[in-house]
N, C-alpha and C positions, 0 to 999 in steps of 0.2 A: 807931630804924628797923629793927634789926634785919642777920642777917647773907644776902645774897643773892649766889649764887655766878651769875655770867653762864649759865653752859653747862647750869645749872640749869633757868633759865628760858626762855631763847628759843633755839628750836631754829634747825638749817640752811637751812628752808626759807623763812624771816622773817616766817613766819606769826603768832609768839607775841607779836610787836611790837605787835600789837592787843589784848592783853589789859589790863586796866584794872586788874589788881592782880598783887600775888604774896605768899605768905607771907612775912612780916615787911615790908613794906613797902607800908603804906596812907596813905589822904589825901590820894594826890598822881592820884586818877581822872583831877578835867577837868584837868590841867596834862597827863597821859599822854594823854589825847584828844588835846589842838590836838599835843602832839610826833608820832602817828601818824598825824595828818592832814596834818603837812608832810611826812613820810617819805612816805607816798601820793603829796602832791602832787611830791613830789621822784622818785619812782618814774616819774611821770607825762611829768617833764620841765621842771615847772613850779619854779621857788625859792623860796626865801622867807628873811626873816632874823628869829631867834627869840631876845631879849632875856631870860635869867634872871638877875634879881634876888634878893636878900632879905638877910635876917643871916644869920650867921657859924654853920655847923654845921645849916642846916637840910634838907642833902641836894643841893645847887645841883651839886657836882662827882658825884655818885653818879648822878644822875640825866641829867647828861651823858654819863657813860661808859655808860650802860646803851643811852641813844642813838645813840651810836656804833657800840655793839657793835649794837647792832640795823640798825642801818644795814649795816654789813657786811654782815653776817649777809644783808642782802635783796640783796643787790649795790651798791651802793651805795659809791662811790668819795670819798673827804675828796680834798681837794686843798691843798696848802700857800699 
């Protein structure tokens, strides 16, 4: 997959959250669609709850933390 530094790719203004690729890290388009459409609908005020599956190494924890950081990044609060 390649090495992808966060601060790289999505800026402050959580604009870059809608982008649909970045260098070194392809294939995963429509899974980054439906994540930018619930950060949307979560922006909105609406929730939602999002199940990732798969085997062991295929980017499940990488692809969350990009999530997260993206969520920050738009305002976007985690709650424990």
């Amino acid at each position: 997959m390649g090495h992808l530094a966060d601060a790289d790719h999505i800026t402050d203004e959580g604009s870059d959250y809608c982008r649909s690729s970045w260098p070194g890290w392809r294939g995963r388009a429509r899974e980054w669609t439906l994540i930018t459409g619930l950060l949307q609908e979560a922006q909105a005020g609406r929730g939602a709850v999002l199940l990732v599956e798969g085997r062991s190494g295929i980017g499940k924890s990488r692809m969350l933390h990009i999530t997260t950081t993206a969520a920050a990044r738009a305002g976007l609060v985690l709650q424990p």
